[in-house]
PDB file of N, CA, C and O in Angstrom, chain B, residues numbered from 101:
ATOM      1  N   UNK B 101     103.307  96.286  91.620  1.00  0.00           N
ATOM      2  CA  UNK B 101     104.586  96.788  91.160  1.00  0.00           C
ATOM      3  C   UNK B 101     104.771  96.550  89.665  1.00  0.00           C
ATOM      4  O   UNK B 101     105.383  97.427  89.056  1.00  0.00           O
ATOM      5  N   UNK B 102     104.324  95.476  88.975  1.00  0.00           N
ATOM      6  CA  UNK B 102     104.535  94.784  87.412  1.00  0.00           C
ATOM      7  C   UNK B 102     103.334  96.015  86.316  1.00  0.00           C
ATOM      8  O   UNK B 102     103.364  96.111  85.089  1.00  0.00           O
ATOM      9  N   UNK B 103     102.505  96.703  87.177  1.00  0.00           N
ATOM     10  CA  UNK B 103     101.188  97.474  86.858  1.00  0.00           C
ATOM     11  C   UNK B 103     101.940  98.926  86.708  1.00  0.00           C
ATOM     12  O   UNK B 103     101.848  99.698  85.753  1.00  0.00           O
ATOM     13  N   UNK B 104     102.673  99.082  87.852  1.00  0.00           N
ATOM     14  CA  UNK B 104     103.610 100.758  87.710  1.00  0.00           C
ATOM     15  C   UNK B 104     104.628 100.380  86.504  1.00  0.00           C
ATOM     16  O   UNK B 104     104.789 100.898  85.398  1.00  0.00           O
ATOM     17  N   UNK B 105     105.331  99.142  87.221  1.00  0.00           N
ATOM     18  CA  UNK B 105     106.377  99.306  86.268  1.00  0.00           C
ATOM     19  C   UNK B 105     106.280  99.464  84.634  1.00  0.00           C
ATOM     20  O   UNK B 105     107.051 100.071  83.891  1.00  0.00           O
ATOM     21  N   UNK B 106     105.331  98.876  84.373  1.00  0.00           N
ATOM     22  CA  UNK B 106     104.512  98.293  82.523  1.00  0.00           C
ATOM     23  C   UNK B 106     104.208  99.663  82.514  1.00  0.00           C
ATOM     24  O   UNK B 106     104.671 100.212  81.514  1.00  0.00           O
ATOM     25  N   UNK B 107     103.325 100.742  83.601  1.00  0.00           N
ATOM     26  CA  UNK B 107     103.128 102.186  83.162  1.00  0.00           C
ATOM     27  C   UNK B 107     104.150 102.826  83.115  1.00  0.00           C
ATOM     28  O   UNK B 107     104.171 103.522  82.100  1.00  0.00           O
ATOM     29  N   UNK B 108     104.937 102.920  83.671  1.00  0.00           N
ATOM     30  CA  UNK B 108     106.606 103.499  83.764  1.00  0.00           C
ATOM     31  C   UNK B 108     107.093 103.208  81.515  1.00  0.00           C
ATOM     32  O   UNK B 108     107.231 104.022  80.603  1.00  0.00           O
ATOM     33  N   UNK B 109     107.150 102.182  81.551  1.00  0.00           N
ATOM     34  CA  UNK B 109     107.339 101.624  79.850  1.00  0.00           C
ATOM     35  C   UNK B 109     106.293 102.305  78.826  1.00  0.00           C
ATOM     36  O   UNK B 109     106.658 102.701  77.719  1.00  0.00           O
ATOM     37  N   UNK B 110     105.182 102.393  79.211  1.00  0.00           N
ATOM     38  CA  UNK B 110     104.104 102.941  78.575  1.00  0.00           C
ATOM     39  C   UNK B 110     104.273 104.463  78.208  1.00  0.00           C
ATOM     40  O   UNK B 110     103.866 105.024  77.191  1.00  0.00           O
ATOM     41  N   UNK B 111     104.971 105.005  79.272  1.00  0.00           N
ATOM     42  CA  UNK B 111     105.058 106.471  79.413  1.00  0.00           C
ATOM     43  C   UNK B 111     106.107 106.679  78.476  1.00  0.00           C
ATOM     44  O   UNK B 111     106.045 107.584  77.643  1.00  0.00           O
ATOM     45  N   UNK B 112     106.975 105.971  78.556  1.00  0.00           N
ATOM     46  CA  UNK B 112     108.667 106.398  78.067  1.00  0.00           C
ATOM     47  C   UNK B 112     108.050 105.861  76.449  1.00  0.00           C
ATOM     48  O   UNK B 112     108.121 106.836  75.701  1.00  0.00           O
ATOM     49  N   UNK B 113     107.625 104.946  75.895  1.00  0.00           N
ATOM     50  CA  UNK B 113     107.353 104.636  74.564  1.00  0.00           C
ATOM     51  C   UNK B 113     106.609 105.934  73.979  1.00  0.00           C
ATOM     52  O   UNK B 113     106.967 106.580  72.994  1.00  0.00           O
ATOM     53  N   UNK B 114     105.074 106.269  75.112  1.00  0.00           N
ATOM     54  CA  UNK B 114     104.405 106.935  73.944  1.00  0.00           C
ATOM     55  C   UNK B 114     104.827 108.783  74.014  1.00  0.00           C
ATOM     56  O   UNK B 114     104.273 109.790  73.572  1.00  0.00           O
ATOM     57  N   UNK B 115     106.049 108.533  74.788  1.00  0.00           N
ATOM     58  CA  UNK B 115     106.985 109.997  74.620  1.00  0.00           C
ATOM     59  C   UNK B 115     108.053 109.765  73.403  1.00  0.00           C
ATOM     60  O   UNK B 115     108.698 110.688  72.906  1.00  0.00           O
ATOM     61  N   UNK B 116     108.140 108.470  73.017  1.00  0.00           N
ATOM     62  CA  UNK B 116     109.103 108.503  71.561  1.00  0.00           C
ATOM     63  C   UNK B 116     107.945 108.673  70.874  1.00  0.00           C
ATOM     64  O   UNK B 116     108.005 109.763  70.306  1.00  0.00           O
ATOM     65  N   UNK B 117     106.683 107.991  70.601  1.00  0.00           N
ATOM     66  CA  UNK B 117     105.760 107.865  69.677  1.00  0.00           C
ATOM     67  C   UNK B 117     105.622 109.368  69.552  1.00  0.00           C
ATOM     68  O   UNK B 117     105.965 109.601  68.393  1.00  0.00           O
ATOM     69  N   UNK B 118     105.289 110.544  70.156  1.00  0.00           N
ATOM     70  CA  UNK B 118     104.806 111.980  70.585  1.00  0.00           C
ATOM     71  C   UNK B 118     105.844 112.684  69.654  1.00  0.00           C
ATOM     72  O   UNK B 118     105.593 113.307  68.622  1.00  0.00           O
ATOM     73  N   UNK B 119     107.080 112.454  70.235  1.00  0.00           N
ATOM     74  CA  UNK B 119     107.961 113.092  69.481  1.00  0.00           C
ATOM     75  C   UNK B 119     108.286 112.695  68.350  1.00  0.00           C
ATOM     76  O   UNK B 119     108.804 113.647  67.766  1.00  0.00           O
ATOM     77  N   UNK B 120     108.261 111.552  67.538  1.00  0.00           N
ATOM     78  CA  UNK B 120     108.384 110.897  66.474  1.00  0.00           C
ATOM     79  C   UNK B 120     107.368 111.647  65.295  1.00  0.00           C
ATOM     80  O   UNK B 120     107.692 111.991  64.158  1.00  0.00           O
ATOM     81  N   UNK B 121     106.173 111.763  65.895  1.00  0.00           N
ATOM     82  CA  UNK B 121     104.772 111.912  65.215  1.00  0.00           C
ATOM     83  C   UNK B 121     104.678 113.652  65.066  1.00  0.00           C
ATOM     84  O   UNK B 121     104.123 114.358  64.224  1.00  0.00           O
ATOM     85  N   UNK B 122     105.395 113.939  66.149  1.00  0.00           N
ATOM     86  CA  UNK B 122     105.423 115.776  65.901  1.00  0.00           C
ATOM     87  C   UNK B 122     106.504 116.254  65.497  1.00  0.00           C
ATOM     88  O   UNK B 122     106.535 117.484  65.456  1.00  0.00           O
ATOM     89  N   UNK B 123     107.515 115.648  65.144  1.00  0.00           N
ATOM     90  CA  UNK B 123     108.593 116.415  65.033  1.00  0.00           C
ATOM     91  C   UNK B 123     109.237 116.216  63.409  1.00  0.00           C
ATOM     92  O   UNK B 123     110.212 116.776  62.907  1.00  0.00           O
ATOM     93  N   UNK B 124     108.304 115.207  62.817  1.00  0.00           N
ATOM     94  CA  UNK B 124     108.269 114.586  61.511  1.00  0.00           C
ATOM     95  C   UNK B 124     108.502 116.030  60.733  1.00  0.00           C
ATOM     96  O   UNK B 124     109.681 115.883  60.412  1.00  0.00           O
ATOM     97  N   UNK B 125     108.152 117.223  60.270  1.00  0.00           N
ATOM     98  CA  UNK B 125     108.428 118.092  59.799  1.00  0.00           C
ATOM     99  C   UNK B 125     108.555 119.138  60.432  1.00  0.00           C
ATOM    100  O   UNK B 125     108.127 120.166  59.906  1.00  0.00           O
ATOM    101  N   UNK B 126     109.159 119.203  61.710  1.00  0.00           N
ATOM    102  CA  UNK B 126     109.888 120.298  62.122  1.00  0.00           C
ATOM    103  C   UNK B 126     111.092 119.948  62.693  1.00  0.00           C
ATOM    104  O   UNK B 126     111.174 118.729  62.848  1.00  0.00           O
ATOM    105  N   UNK B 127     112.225 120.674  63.127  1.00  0.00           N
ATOM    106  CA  UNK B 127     113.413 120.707  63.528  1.00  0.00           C
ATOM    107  C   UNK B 127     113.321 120.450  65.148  1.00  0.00           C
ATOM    108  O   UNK B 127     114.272 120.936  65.760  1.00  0.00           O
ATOM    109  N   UNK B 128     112.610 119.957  65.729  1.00  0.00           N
ATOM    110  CA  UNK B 128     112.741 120.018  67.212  1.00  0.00           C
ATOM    111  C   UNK B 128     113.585 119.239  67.764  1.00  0.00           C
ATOM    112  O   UNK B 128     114.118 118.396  67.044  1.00  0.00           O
ATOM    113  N   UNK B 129     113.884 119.293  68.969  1.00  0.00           N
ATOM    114  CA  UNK B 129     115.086 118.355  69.719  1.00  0.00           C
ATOM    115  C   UNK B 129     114.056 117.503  70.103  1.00  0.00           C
ATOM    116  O   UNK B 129     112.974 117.820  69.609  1.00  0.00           O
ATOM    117  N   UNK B 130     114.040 116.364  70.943  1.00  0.00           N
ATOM    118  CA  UNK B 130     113.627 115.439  71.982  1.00  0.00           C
ATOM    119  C   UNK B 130     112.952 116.077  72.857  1.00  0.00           C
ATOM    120  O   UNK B 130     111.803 115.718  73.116  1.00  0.00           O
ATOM    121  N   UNK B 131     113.570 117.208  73.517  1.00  0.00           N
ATOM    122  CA  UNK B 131     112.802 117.931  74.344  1.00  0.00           C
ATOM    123  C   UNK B 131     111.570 118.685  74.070  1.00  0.00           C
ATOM    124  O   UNK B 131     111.574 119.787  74.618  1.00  0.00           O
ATOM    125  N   UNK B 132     110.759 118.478  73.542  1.00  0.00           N
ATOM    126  CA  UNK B 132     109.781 119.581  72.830  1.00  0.00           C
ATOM    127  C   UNK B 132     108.354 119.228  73.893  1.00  0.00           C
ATOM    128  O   UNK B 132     108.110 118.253  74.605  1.00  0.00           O
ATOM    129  N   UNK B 133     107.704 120.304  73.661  1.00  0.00           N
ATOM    130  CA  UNK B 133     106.843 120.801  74.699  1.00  0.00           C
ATOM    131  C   UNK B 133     105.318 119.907  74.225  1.00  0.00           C
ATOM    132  O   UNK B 133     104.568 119.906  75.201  1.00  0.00           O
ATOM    133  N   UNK B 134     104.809 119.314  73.253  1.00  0.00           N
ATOM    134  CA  UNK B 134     103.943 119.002  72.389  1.00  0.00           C
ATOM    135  C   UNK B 134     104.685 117.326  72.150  1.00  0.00           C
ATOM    136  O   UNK B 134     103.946 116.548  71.547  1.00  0.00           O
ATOM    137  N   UNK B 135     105.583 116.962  72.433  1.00  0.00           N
ATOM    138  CA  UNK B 135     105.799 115.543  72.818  1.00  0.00           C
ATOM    139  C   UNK B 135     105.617 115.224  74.743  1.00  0.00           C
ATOM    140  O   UNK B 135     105.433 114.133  75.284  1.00  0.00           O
ATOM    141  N   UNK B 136     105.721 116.283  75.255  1.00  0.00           N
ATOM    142  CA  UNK B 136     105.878 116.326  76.675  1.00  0.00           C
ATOM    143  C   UNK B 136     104.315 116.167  77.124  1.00  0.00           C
ATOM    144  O   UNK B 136     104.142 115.832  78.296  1.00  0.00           O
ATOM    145  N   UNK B 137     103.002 116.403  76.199  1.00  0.00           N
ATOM    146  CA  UNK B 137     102.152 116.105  76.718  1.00  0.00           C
ATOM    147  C   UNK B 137     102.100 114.098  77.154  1.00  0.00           C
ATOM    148  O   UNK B 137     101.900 113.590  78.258  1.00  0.00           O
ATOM    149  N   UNK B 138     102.279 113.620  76.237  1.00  0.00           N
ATOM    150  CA  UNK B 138     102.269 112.053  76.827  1.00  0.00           C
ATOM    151  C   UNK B 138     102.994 111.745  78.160  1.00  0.00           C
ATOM    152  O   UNK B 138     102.850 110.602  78.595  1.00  0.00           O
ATOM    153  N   UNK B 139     103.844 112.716  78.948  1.00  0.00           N
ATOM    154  CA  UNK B 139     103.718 112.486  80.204  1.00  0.00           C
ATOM    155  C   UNK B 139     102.480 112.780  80.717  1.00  0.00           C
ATOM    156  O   UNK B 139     102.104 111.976  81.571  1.00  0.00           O
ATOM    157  N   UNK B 140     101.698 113.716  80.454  1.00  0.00           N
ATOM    158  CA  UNK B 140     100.532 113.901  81.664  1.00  0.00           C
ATOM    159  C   UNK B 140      99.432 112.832  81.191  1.00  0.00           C
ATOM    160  O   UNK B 140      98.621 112.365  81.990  1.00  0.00           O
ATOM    161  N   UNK B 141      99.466 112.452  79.724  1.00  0.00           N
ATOM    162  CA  UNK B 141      98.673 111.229  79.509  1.00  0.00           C
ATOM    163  C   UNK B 141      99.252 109.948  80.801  1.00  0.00           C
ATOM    164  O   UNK B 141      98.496 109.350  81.566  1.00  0.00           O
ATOM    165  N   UNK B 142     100.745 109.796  80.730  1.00  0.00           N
ATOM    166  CA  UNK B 142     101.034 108.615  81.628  1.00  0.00           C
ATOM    167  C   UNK B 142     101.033 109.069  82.794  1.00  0.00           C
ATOM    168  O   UNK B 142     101.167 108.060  83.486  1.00  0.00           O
ATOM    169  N   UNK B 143     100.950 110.192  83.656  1.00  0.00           N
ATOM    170  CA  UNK B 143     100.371 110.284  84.555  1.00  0.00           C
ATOM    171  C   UNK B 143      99.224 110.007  85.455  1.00  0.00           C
ATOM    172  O   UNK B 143      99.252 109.798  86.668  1.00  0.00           O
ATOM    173  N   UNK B 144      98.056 110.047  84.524  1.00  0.00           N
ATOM    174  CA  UNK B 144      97.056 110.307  84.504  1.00  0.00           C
ATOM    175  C   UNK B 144      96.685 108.624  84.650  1.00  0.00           C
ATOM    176  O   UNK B 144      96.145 108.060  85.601  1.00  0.00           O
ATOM    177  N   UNK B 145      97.225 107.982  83.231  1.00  0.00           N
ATOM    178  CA  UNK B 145      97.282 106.720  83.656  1.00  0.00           C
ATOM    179  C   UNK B 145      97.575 105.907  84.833  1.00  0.00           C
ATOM    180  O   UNK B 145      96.975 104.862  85.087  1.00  0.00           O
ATOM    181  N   UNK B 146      98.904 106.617  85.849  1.00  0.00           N
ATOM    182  CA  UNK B 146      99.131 106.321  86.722  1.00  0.00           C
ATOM    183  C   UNK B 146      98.138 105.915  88.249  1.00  0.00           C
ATOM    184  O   UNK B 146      97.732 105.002  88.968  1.00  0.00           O
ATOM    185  N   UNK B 147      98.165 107.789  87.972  1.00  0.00           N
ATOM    186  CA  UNK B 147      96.885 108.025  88.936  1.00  0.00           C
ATOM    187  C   UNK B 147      95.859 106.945  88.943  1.00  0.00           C
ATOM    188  O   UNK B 147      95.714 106.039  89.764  1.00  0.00           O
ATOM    189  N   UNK B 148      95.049 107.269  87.665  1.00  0.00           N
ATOM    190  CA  UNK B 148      93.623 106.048  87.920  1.00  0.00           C
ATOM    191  C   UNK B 148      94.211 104.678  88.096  1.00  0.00           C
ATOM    192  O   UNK B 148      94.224 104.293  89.265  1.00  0.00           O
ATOM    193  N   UNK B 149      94.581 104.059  87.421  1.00  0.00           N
ATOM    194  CA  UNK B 149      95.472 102.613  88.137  1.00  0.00           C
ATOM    195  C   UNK B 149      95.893 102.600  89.372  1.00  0.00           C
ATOM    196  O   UNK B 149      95.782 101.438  89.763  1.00  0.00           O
ATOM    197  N   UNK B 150      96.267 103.186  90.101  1.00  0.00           N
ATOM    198  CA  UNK B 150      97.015 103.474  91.387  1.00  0.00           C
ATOM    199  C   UNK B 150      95.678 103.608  92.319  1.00  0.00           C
ATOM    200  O   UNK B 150      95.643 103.104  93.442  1.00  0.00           O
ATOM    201  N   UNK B 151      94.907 104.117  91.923  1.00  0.00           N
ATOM    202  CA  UNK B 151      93.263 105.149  92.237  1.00  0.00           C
ATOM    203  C   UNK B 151      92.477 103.704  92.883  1.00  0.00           C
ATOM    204  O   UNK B 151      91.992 103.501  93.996  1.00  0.00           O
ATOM    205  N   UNK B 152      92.600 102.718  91.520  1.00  0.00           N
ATOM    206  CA  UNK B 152      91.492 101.163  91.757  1.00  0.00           C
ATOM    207  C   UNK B 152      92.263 100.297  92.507  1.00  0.00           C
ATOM    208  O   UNK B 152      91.827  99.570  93.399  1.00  0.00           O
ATOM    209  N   UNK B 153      93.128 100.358  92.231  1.00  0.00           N
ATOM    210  CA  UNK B 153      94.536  99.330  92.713  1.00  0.00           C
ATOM    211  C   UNK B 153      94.651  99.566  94.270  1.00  0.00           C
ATOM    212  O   UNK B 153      94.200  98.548  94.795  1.00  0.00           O
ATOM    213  N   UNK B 154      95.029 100.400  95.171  1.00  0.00           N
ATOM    214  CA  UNK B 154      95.435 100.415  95.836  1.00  0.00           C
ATOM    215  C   UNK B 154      94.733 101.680  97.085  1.00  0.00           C
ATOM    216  O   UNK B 154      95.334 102.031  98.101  1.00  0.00           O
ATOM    217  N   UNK B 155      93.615 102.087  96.736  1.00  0.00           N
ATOM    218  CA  UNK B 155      92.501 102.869  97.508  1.00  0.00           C
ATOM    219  C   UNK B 155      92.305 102.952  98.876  1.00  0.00           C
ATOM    220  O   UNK B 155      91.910 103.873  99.591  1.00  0.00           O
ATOM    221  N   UNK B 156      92.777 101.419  99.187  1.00  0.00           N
ATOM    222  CA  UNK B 156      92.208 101.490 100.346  1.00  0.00           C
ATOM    223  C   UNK B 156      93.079 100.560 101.327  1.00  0.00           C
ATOM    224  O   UNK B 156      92.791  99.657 102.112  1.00  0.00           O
ATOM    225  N   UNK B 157      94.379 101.243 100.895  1.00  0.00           N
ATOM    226  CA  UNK B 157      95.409 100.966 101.716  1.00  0.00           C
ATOM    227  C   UNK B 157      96.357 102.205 102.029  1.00  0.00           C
ATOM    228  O   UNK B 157      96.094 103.329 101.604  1.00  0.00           O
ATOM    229  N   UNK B 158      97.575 101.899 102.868  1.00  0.00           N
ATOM    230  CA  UNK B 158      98.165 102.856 103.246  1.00  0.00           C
ATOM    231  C   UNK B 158      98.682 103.933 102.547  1.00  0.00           C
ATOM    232  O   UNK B 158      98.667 103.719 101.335  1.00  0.00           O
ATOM    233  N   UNK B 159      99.285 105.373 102.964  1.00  0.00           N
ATOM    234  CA  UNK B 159     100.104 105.550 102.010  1.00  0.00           C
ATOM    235  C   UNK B 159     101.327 105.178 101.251  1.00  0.00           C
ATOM    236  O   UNK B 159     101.777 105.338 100.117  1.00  0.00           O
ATOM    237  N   UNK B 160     101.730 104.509 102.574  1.00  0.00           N
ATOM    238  CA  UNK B 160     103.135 103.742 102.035  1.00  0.00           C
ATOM    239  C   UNK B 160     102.691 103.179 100.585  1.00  0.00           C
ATOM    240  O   UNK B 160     103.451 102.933  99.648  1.00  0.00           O
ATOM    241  N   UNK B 161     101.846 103.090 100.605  1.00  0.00           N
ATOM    242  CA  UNK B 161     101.744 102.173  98.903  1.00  0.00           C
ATOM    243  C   UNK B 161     102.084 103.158  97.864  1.00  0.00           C
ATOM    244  O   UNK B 161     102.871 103.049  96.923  1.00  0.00           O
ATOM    245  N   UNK B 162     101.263 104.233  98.254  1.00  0.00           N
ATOM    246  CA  UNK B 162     101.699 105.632  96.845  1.00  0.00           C
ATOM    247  C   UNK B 162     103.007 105.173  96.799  1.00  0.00           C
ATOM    248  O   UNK B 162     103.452 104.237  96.136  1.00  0.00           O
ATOM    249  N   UNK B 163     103.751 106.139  97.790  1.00  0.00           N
ATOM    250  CA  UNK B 163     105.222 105.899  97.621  1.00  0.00           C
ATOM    251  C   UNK B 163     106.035 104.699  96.970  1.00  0.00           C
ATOM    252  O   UNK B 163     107.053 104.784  96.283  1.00  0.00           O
ATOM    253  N   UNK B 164     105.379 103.628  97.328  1.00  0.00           N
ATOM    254  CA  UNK B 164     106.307 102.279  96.556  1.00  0.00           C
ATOM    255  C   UNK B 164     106.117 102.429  94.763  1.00  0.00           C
ATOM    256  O   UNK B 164     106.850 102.277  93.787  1.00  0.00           O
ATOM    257  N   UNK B 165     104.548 102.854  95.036  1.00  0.00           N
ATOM    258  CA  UNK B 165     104.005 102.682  93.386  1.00  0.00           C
ATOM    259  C   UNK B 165     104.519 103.963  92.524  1.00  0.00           C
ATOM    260  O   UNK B 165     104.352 104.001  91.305  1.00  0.00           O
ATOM    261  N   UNK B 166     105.059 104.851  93.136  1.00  0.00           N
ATOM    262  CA  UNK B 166     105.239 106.036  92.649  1.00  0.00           C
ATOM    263  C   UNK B 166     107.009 106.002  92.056  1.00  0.00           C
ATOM    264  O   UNK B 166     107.438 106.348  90.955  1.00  0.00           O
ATOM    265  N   UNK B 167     107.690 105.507  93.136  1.00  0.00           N
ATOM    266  CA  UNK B 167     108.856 105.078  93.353  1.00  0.00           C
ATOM    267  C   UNK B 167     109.579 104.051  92.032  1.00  0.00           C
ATOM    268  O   UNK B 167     110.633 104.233  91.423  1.00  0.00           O
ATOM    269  N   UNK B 168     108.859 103.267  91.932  1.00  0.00           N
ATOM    270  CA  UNK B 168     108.382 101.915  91.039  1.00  0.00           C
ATOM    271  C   UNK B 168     108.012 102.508  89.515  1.00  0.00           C
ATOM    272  O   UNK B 168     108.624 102.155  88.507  1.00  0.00           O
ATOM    273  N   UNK B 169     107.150 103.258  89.518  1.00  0.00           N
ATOM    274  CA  UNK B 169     106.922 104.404  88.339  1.00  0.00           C
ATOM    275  C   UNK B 169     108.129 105.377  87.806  1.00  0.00           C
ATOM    276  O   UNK B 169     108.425 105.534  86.622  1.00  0.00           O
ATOM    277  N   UNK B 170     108.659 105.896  88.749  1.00  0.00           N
ATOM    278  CA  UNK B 170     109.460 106.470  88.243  1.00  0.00           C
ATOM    279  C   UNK B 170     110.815 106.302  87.991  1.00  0.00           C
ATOM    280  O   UNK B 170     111.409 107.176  87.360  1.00  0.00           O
ATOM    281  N   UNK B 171     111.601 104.961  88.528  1.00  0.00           N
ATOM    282  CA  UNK B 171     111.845 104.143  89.199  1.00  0.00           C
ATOM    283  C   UNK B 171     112.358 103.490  87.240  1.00  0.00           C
ATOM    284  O   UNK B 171     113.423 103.293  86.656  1.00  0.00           O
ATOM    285  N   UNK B 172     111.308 103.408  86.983  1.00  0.00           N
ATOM    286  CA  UNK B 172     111.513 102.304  85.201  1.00  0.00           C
ATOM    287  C   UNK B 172     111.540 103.433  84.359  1.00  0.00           C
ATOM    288  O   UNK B 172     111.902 103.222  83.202  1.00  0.00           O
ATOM    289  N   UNK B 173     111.179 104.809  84.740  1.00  0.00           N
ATOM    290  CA  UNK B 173     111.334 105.883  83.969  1.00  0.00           C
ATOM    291  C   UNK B 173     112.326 106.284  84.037  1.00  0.00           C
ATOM    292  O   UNK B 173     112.185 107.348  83.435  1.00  0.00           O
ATOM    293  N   UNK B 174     113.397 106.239  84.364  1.00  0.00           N
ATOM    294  CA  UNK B 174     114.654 106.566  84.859  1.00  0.00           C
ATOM    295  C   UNK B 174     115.278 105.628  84.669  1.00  0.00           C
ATOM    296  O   UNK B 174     116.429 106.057  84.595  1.00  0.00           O
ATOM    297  N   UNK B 175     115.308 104.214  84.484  1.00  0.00           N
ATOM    298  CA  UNK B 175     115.963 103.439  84.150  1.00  0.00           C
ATOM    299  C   UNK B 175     115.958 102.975  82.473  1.00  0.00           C
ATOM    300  O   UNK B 175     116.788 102.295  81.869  1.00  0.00           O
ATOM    301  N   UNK B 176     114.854 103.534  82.042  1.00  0.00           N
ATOM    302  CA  UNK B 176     114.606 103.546  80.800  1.00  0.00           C
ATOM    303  C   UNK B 176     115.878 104.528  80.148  1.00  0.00           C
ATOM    304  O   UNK B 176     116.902 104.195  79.550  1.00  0.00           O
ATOM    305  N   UNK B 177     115.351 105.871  80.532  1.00  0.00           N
ATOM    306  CA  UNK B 177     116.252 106.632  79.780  1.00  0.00           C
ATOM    307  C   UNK B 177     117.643 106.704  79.935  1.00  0.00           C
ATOM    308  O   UNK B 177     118.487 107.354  79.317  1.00  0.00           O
ATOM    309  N   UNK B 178     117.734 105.886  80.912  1.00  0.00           N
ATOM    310  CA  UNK B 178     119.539 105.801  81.421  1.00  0.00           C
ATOM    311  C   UNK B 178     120.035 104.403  80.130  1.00  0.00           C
ATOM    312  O   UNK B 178     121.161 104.438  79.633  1.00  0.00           O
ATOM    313  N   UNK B 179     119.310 103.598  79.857  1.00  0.00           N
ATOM    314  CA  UNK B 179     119.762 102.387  78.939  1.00  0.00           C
ATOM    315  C   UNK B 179     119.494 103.127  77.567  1.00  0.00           C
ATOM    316  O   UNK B 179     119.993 102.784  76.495  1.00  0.00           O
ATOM    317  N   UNK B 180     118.869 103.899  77.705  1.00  0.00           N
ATOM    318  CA  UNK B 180     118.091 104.441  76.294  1.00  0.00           C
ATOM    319  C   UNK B 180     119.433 105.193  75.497  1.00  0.00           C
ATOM    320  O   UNK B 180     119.983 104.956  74.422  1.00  0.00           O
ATOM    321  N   UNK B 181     119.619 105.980  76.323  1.00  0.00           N
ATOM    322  CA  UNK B 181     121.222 106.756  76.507  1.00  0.00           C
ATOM    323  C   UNK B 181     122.197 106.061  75.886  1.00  0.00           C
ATOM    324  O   UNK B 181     122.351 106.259  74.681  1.00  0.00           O
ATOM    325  N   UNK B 182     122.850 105.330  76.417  1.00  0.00           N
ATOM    326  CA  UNK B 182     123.437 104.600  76.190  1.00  0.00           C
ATOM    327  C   UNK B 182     123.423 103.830  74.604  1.00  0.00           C
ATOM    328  O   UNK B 182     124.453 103.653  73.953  1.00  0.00           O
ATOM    329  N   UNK B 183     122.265 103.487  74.216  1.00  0.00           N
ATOM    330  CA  UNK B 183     122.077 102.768  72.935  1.00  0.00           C
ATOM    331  C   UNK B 183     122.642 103.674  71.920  1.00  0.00           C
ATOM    332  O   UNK B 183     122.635 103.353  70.732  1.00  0.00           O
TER     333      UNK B 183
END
Protein backbone atom coordinates (compact mmCIF):
# COMPACT_ATOMS: atom_id res chain seq x y z
CA UNK A 1 0.00 0.00 0.00
CA UNK A 2 3.13 2.68 1.03
CA UNK A 3 4.52 1.39 -2.86
CA UNK A 4 0.92 2.57 -4.60
CA UNK A 5 0.54 5.22 -2.43
CA UNK A 6 4.45 6.91 -3.04
CA UNK A 7 3.28 6.02 -6.95
CA UNK A 8 -0.01 7.81 -6.54
CA UNK A 9 2.63 11.12 -5.33
CA UNK A 10 4.98 10.30 -8.10
CA UNK A 11 2.27 10.63 -10.67
CA UNK A 12 0.65 13.87 -9.36
CA UNK A 13 4.39 15.62 -9.02
CA UNK A 14 5.72 14.58 -12.41
CA UNK A 15 2.21 15.97 -13.92
CA UNK A 16 3.25 19.49 -12.30
CA UNK A 17 6.89 18.87 -13.49
CA UNK A 18 5.17 18.05 -17.37
CA UNK A 19 3.19 20.96 -17.25
CA UNK A 20 5.65 23.33 -15.71
CA UNK A 21 8.38 22.24 -18.36
CA UNK A 22 5.82 22.54 -21.39
CA UNK A 23 3.90 25.22 -20.80
CA UNK A 24 7.00 27.58 -19.99
CA UNK A 25 6.34 29.43 -23.37
CA UNK A 26 3.01 28.74 -24.27
CA UNK A 27 -0.38 29.83 -22.88
CA UNK A 28 -1.79 26.45 -21.84
CA UNK A 29 -4.10 25.71 -18.90
CA UNK A 30 -3.15 22.71 -16.49
CA UNK A 31 -5.09 20.64 -18.59
CA UNK A 32 -2.90 20.18 -21.61
CA UNK A 33 -2.55 17.07 -23.56
CA UNK A 34 1.56 16.91 -23.62
CA UNK A 35 1.60 17.31 -19.69
CA UNK A 36 -1.07 14.41 -19.60
CA UNK A 37 1.52 12.09 -20.96
CA UNK A 38 3.18 11.61 -17.29
CA UNK A 39 0.03 9.89 -16.42
CA UNK A 40 0.69 6.97 -18.72
CA UNK A 41 4.40 7.22 -17.54
CA UNK A 42 2.73 6.69 -13.83
CA UNK A 43 0.71 4.18 -15.02
CA UNK A 44 2.97 2.21 -16.43
CA UNK A 45 4.92 2.60 -13.32
CA UNK A 46 2.04 1.27 -11.60
CA UNK A 47 1.50 -1.64 -13.62
CA UNK A 48 5.18 -3.05 -13.43
CA UNK A 49 5.33 -2.49 -9.56
CA UNK A 50 2.00 -4.01 -9.06
CA UNK A 51 3.29 -6.77 -11.95
CA UNK A 52 6.54 -7.92 -9.24
CA UNK A 53 4.74 -7.04 -6.16
CA UNK A 54 1.81 -8.82 -6.14
CA UNK A 55 1.72 -11.63 -9.22
CA UNK A 56 0.86 -14.20 -7.57
CA UNK A 57 -1.87 -13.39 -5.50
CA UNK A 58 -5.47 -12.70 -5.73
CA UNK A 59 -7.26 -10.24 -7.55
CA UNK A 60 -8.51 -8.63 -4.68
CA UNK A 61 -5.03 -7.19 -4.47
CA UNK A 62 -5.33 -5.20 -7.96
CA UNK A 63 -8.29 -3.64 -6.57
CA UNK A 64 -6.78 -2.56 -3.11
CA UNK A 65 -3.54 -1.42 -5.05
CA UNK A 66 -5.44 0.29 -7.65
CA UNK A 67 -7.87 1.83 -5.15
CA UNK A 68 -4.78 2.99 -2.99
CA UNK A 69 -3.31 4.51 -6.33
CA UNK A 70 -5.89 6.37 -7.12
CA UNK A 71 -7.03 6.80 -3.88
CA UNK A 72 -3.63 9.53 -3.15
CA UNK A 73 -4.39 10.80 -6.64
CA UNK A 74 -7.45 12.20 -5.69
CA UNK A 75 -6.53 13.19 -2.51
CA UNK A 76 -3.69 15.01 -3.81
CA UNK A 77 -5.58 17.16 -6.06
CA UNK A 78 -8.39 17.78 -3.64
CA UNK A 79 -5.56 19.47 -0.99
CA UNK A 80 -3.79 20.77 -4.02
CA UNK A 81 -7.07 22.77 -4.73
CA UNK A 82 -7.41 24.12 -1.95
CA UNK A 83 -3.77 25.64 -1.52
Amino acid sequence: MIGNAALGLITCYLYILFWVAFSMGDTETILSWKASTSFLTGVLLFAVWNYFMIRNHDRKYWGHSAFTYLATILLFILLFQTI
